[in-house]
PDBQT receptor file of N, H, CA, C and O in Angstrom, charges set to zero:
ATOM      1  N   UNK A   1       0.818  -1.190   0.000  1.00  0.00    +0.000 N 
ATOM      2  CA  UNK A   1       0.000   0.000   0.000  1.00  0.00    +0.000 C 
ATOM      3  C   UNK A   1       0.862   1.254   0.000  1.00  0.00    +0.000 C 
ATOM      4  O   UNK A   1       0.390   2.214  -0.608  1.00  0.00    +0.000 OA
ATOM      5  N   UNK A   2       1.657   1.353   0.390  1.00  0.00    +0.000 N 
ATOM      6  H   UNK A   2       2.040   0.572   0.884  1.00  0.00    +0.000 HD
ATOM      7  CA  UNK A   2       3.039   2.502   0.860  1.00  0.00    +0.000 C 
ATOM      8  C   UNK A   2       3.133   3.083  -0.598  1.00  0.00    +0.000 C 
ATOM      9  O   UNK A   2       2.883   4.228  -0.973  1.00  0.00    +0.000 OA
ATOM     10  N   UNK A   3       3.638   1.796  -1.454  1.00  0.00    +0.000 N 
ATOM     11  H   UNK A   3       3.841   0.865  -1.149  1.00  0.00    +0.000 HD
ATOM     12  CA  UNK A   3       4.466   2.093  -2.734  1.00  0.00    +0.000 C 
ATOM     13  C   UNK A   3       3.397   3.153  -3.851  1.00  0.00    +0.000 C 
ATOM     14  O   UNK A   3       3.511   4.123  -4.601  1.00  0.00    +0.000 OA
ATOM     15  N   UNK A   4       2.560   2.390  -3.448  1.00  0.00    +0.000 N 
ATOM     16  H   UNK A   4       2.467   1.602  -2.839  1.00  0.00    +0.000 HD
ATOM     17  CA  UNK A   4       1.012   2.930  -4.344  1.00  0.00    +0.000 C 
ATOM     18  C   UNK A   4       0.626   4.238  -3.900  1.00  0.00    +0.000 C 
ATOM     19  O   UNK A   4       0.158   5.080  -4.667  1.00  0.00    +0.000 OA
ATOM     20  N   UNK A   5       0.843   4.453  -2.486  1.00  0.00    +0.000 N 
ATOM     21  H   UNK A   5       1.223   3.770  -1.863  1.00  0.00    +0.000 HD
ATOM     22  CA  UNK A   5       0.627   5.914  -2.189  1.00  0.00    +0.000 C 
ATOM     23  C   UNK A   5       1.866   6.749  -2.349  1.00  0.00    +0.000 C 
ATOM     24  O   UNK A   5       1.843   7.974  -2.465  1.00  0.00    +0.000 OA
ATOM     25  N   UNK A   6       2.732   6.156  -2.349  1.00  0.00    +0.000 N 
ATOM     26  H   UNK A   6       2.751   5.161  -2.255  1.00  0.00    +0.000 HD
ATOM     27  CA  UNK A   6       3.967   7.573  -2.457  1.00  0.00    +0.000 C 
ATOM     28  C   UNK A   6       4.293   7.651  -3.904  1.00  0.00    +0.000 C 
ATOM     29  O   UNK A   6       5.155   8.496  -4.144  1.00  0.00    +0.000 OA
ATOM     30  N   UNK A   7       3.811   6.958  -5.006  1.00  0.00    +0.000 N 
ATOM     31  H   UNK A   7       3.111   6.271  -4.812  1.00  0.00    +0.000 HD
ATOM     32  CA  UNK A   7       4.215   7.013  -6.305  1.00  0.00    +0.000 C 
ATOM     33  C   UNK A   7       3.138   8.149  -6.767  1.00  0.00    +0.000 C 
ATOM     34  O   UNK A   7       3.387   9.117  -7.485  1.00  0.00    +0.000 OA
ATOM     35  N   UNK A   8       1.295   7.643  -5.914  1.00  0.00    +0.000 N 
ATOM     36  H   UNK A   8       1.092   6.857  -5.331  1.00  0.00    +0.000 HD
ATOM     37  CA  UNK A   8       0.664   8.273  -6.961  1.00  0.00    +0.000 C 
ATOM     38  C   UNK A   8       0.469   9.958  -7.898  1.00  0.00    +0.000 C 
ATOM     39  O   UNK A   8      -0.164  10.226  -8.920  1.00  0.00    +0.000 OA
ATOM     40  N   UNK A   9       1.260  10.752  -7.058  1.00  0.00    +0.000 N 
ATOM     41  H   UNK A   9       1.773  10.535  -6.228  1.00  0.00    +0.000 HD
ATOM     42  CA  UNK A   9       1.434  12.099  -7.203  1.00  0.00    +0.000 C 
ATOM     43  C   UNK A   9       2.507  12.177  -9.072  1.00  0.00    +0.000 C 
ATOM     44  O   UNK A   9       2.182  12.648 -10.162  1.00  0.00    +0.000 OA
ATOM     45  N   UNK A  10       3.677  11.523  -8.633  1.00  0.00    +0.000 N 
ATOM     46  H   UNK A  10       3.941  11.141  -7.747  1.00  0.00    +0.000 HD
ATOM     47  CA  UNK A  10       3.932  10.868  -9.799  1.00  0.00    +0.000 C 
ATOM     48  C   UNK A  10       3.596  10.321 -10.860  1.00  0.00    +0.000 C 
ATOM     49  O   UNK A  10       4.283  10.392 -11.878  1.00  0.00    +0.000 OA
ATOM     50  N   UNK A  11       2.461   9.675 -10.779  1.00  0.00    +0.000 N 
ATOM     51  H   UNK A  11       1.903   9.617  -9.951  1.00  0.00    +0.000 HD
ATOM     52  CA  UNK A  11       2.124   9.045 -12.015  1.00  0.00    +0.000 C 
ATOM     53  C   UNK A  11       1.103  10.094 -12.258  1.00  0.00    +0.000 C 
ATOM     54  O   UNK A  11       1.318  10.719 -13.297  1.00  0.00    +0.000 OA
ATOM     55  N   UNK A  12       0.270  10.386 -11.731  1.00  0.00    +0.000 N 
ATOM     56  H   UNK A  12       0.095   9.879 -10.888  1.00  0.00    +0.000 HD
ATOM     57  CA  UNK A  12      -1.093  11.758 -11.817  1.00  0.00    +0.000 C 
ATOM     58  C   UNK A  12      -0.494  12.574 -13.132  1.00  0.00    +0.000 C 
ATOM     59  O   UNK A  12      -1.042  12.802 -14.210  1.00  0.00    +0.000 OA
ATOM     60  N   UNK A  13       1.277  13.051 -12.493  1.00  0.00    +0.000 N 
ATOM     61  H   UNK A  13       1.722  12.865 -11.617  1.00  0.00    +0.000 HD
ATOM     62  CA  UNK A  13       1.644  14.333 -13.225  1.00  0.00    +0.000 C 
ATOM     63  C   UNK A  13       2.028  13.663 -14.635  1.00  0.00    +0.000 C 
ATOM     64  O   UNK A  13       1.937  14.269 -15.703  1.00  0.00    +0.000 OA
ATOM     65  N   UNK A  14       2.516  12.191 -14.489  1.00  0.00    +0.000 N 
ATOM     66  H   UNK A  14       2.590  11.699 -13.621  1.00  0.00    +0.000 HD
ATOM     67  CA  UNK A  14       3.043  11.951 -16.030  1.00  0.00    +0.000 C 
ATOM     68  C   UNK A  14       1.453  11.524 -16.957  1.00  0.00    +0.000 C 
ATOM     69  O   UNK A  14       1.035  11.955 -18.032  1.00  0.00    +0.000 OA
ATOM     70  N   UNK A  15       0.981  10.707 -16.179  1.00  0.00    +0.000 N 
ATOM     71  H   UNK A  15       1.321  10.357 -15.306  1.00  0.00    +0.000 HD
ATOM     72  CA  UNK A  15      -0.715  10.344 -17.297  1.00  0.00    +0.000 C 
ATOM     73  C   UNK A  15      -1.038  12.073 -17.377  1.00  0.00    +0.000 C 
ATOM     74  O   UNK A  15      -0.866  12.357 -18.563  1.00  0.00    +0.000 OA
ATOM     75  N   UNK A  16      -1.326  12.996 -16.821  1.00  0.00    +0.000 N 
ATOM     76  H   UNK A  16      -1.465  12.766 -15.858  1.00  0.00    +0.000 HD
ATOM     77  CA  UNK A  16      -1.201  14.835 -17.178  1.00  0.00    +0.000 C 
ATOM     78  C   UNK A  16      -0.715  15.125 -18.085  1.00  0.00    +0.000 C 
ATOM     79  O   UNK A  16      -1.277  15.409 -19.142  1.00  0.00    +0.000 OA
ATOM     80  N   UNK A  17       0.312  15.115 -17.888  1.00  0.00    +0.000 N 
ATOM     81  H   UNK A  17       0.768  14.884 -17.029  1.00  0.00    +0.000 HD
ATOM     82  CA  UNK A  17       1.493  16.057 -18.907  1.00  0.00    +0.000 C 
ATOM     83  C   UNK A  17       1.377  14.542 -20.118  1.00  0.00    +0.000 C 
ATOM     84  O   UNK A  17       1.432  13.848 -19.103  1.00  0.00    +0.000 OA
ATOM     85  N   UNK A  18       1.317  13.915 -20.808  1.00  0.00    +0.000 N 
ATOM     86  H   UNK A  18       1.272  14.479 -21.633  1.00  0.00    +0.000 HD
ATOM     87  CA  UNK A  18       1.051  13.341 -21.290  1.00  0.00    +0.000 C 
ATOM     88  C   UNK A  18       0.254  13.786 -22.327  1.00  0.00    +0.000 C 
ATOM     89  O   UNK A  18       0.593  13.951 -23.498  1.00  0.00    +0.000 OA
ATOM     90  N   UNK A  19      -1.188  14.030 -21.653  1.00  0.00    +0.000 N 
ATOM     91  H   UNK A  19      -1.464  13.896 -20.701  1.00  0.00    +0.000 HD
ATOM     92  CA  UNK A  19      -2.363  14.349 -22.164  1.00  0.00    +0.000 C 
ATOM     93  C   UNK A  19      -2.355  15.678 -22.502  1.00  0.00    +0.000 C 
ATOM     94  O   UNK A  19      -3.127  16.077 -23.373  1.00  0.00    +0.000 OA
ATOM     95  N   UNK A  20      -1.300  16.720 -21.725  1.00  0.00    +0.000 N 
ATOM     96  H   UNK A  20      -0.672  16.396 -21.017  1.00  0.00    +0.000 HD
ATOM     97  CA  UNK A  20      -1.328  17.866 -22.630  1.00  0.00    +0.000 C 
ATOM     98  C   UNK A  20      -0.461  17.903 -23.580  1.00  0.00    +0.000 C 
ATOM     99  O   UNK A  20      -0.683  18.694 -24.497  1.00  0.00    +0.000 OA
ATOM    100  N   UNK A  21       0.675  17.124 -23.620  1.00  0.00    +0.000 N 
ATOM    101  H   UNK A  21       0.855  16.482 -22.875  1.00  0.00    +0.000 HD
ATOM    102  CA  UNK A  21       1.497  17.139 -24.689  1.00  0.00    +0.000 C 
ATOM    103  C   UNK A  21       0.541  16.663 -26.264  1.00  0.00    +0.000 C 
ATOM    104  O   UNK A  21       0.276  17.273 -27.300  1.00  0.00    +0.000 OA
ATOM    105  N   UNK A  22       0.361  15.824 -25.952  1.00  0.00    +0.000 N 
ATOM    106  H   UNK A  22       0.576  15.328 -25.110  1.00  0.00    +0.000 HD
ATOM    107  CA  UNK A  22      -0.821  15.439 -27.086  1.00  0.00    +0.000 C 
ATOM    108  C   UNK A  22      -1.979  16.008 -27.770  1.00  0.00    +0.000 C 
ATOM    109  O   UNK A  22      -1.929  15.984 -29.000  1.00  0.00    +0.000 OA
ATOM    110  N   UNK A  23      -3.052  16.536 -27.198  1.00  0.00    +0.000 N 
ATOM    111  H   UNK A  23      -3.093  16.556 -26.199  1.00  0.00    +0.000 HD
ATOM    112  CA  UNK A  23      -3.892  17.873 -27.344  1.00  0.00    +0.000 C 
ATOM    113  C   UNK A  23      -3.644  19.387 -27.195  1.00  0.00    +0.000 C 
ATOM    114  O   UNK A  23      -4.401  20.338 -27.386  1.00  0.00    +0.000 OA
ATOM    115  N   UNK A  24      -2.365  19.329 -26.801  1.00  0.00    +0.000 N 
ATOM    116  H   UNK A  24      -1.750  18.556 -26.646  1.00  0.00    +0.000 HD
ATOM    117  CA  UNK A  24      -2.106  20.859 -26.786  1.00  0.00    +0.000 C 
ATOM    118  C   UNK A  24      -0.580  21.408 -27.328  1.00  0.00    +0.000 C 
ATOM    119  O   UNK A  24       0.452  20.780 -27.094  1.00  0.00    +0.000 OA
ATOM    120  N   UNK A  25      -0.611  22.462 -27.956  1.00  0.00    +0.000 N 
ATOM    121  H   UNK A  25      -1.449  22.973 -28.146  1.00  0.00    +0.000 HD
ATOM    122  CA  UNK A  25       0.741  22.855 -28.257  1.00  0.00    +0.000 C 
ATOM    123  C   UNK A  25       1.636  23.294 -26.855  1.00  0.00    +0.000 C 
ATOM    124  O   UNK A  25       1.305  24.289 -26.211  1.00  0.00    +0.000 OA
ATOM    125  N   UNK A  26       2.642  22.562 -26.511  1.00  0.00    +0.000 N 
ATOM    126  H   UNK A  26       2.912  21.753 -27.034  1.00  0.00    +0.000 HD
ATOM    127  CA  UNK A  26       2.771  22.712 -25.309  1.00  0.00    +0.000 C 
ATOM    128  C   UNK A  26       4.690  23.128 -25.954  1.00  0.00    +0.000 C 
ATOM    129  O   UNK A  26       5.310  22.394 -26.723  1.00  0.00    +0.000 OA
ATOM    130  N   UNK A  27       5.161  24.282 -25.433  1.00  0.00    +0.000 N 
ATOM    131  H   UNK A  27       4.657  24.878 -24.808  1.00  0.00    +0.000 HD
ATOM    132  CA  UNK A  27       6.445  24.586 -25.960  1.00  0.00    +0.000 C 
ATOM    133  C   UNK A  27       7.532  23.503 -25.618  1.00  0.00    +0.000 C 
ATOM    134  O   UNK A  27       7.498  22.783 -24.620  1.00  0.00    +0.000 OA
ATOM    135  N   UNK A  28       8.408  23.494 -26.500  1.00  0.00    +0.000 N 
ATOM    136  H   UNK A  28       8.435  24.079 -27.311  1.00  0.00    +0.000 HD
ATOM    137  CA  UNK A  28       9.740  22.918 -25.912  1.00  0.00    +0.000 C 
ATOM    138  C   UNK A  28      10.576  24.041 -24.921  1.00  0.00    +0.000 C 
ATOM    139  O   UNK A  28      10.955  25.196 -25.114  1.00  0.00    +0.000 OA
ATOM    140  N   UNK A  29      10.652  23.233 -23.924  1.00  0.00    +0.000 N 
ATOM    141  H   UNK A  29      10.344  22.295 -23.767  1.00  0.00    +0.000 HD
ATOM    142  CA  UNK A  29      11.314  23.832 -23.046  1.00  0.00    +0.000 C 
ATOM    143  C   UNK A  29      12.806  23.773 -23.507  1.00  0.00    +0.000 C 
ATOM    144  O   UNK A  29      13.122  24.756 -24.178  1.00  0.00    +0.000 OA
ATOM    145  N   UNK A  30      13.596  23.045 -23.350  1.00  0.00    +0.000 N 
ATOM    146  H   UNK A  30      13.339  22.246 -22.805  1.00  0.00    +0.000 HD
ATOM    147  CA  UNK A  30      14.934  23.203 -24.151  1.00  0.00    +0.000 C 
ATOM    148  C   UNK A  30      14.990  24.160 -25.202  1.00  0.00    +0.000 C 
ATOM    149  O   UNK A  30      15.747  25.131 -25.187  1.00  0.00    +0.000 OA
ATOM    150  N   UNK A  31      14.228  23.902 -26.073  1.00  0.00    +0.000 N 
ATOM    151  H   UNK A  31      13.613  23.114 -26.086  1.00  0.00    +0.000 HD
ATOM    152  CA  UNK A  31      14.334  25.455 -27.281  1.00  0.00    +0.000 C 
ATOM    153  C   UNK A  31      14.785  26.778 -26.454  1.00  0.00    +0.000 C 
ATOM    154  O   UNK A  31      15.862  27.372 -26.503  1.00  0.00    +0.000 OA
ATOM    155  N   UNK A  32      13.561  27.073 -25.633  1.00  0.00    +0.000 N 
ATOM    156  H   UNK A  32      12.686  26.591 -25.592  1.00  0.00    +0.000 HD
ATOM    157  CA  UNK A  32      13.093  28.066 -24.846  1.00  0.00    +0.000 C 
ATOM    158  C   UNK A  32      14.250  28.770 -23.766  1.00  0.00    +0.000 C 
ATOM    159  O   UNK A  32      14.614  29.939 -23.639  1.00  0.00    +0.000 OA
ATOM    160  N   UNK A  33      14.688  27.391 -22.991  1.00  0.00    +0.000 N 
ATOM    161  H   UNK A  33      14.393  26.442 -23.095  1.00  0.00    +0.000 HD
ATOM    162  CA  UNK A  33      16.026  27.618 -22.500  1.00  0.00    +0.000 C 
ATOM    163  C   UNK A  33      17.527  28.245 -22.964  1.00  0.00    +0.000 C 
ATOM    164  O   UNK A  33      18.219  28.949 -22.229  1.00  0.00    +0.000 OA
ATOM    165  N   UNK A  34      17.783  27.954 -23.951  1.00  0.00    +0.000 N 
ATOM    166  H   UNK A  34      17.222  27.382 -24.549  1.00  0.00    +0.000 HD
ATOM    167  CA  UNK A  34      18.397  27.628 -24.806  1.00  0.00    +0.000 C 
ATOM    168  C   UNK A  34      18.359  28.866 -25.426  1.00  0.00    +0.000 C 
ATOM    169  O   UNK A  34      19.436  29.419 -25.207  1.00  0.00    +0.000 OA
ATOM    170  N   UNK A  35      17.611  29.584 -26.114  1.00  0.00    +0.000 N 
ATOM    171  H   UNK A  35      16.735  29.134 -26.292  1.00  0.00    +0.000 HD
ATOM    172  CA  UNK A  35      17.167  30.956 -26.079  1.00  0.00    +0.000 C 
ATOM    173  C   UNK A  35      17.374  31.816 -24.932  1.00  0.00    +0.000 C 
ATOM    174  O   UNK A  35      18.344  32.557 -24.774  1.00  0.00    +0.000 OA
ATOM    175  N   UNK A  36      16.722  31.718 -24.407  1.00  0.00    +0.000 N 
ATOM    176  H   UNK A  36      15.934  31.116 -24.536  1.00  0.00    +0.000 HD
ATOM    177  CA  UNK A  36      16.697  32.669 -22.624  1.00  0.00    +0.000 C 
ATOM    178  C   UNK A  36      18.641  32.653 -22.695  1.00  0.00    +0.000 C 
ATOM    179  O   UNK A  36      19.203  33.729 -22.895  1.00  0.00    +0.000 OA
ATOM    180  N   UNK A  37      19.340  31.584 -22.543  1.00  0.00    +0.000 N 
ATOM    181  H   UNK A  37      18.883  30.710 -22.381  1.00  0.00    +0.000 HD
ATOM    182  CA  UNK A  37      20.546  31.461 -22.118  1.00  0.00    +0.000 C 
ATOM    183  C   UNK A  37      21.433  32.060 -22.870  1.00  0.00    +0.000 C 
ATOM    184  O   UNK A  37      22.482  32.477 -22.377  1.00  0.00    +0.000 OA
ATOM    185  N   UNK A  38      21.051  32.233 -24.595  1.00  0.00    +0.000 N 
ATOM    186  H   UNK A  38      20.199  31.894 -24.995  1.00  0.00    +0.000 HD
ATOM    187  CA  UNK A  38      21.660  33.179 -25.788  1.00  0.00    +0.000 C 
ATOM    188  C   UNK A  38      21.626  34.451 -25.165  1.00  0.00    +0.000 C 
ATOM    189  O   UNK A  38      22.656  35.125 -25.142  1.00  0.00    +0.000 OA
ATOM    190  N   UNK A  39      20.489  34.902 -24.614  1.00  0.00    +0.000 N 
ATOM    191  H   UNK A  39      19.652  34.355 -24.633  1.00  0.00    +0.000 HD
ATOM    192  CA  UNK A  39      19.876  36.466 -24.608  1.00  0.00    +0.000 C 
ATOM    193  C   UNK A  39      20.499  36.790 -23.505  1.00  0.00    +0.000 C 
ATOM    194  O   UNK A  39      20.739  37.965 -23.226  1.00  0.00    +0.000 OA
ATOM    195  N   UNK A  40      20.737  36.083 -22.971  1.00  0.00    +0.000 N 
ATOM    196  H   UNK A  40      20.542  35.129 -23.198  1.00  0.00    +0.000 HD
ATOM    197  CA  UNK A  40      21.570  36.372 -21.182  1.00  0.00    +0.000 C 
ATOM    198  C   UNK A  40      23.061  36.775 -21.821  1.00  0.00    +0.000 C 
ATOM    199  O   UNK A  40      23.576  37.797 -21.368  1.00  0.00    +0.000 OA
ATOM    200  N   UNK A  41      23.683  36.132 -22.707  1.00  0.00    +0.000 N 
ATOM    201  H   UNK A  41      23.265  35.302 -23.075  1.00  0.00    +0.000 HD
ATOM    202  CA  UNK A  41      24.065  36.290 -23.067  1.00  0.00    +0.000 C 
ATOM    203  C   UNK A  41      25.005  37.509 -23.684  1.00  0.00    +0.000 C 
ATOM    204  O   UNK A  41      26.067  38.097 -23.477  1.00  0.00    +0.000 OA
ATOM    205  N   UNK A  42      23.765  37.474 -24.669  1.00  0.00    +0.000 N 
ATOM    206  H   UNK A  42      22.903  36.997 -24.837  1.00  0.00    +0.000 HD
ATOM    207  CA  UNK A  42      23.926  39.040 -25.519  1.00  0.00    +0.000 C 
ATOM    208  C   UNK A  42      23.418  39.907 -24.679  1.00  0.00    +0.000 C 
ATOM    209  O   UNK A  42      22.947  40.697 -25.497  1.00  0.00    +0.000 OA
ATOM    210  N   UNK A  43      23.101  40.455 -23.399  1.00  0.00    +0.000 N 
ATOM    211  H   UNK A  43      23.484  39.813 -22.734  1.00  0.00    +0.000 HD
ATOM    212  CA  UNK A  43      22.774  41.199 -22.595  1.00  0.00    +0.000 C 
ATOM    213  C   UNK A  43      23.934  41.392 -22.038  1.00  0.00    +0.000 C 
ATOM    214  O   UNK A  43      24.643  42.373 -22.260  1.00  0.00    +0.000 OA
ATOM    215  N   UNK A  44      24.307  40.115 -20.985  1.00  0.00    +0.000 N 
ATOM    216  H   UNK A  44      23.731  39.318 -20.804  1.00  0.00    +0.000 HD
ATOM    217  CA  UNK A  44      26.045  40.565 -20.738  1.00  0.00    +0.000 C 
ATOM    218  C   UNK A  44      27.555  40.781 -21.114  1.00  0.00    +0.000 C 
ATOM    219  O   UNK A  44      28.532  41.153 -20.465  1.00  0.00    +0.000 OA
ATOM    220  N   UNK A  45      27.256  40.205 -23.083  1.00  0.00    +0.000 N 
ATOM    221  H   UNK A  45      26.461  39.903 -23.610  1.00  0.00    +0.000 HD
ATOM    222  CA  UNK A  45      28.474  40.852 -23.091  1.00  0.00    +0.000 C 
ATOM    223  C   UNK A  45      28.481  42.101 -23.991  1.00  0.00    +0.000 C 
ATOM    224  O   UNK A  45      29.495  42.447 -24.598  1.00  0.00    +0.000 OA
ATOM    225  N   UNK A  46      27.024  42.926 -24.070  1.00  0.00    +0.000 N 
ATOM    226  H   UNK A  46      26.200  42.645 -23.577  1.00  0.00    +0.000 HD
ATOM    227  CA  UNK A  46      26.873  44.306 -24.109  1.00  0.00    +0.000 C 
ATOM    228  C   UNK A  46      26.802  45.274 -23.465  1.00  0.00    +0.000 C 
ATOM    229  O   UNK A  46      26.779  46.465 -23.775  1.00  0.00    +0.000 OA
ATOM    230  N   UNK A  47      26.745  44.465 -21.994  1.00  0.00    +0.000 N 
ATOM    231  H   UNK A  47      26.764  43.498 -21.741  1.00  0.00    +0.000 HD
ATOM    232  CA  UNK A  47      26.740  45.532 -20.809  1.00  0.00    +0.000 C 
ATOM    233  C   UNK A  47      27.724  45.459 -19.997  1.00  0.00    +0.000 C 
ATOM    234  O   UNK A  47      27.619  46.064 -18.930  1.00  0.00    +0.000 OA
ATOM    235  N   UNK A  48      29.041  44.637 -20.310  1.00  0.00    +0.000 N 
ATOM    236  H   UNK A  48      29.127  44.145 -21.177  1.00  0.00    +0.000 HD
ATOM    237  CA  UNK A  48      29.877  44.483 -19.317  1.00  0.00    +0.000 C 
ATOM    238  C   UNK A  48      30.978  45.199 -19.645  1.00  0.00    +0.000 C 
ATOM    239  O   UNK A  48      31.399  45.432 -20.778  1.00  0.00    +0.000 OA
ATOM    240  N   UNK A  49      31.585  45.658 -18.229  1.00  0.00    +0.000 N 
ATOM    241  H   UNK A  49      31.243  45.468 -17.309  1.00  0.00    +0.000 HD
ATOM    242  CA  UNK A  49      32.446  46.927 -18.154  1.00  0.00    +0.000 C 
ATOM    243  C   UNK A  49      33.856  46.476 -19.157  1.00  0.00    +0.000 C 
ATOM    244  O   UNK A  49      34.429  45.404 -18.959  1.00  0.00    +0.000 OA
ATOM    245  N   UNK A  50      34.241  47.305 -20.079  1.00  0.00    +0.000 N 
ATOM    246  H   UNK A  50      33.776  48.176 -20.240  1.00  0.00    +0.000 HD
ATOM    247  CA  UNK A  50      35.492  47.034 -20.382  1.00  0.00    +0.000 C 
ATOM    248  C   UNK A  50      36.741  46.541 -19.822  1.00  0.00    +0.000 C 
ATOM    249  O   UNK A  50      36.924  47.030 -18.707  1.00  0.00    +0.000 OA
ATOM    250  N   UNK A  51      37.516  45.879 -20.129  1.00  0.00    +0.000 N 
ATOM    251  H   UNK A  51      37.367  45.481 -21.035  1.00  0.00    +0.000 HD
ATOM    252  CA  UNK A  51      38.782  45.465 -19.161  1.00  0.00    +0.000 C 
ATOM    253  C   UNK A  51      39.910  46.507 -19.398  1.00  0.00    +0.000 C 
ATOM    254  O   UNK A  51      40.158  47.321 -20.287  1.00  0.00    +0.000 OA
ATOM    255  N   UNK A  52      40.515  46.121 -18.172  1.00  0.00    +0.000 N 
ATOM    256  H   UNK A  52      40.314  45.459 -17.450  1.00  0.00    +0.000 HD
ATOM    257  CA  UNK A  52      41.227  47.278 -17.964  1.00  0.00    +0.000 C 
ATOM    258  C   UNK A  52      42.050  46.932 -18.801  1.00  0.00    +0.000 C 
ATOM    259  O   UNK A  52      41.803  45.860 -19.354  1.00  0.00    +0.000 OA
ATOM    260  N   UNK A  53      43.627  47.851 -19.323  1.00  0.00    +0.000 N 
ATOM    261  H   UNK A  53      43.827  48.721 -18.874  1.00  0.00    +0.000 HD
ATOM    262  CA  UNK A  53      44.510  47.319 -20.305  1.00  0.00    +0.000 C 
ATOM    263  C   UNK A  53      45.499  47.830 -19.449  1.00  0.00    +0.000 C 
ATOM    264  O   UNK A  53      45.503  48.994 -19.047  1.00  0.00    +0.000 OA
ATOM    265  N   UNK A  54      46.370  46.945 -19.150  1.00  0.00    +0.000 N 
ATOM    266  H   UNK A  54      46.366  45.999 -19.476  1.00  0.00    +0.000 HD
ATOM    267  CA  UNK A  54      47.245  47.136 -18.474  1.00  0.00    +0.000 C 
ATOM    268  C   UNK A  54      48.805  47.623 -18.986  1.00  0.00    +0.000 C 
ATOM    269  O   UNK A  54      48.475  48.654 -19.572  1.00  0.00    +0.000 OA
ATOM    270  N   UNK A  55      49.444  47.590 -19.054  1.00  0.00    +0.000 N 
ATOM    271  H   UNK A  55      49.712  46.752 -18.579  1.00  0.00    +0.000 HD
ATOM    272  CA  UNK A  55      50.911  48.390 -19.631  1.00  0.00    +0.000 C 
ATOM    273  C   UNK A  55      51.996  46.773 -20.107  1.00  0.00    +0.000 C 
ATOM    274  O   UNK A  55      52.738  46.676 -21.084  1.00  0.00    +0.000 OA
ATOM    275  N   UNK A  56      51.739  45.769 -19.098  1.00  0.00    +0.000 N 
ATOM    276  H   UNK A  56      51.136  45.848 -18.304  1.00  0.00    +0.000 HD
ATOM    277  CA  UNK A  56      52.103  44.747 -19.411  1.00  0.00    +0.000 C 
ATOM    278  C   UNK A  56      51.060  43.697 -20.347  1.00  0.00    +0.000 C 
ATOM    279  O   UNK A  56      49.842  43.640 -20.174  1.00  0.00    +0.000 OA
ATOM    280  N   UNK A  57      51.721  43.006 -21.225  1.00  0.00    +0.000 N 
ATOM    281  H   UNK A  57      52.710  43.053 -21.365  1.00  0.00    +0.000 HD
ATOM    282  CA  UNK A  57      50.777  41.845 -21.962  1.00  0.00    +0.000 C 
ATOM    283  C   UNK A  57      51.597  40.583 -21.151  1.00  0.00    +0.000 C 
ATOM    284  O   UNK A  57      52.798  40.391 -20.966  1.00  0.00    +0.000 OA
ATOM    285  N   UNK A  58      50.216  39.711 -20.704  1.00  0.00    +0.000 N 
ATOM    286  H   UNK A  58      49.240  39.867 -20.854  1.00  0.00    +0.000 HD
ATOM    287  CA  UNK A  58      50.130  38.409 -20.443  1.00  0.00    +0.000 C 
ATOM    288  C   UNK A  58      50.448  37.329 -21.443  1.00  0.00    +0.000 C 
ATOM    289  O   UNK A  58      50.345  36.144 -21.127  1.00  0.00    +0.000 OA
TER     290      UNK A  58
């Protein structure tokens, strides 16, 4: 009885998400991510402070 009650929250969400994947346009999250993580991106290396230039080269 244990196993059956601590799984069922689990299975609820996958027979769910299941059923919306199938009837509904439901986004790819990876795409989405993946995007977001470009734009983070191009946000910080347009806004980040110049480096200093020092007199010596490394």
């Amino acid at each position: 009885m244990g196993i059956i009650r601590s799984c069922f929250s689990f299975r609820a969400g996958t027979v769910c998400g299941a059923y919306l994947a199938q009837n509904y346009q439901v986004p790819n999250v990876t795409k989405l991510a993946n995007t977001a993580l470009f734009m983070a991106k191009v946000v910080e290396e347009k806004y980040r402070k110049p480096k200093k230039r020092d007199d010596d080269d490394d």
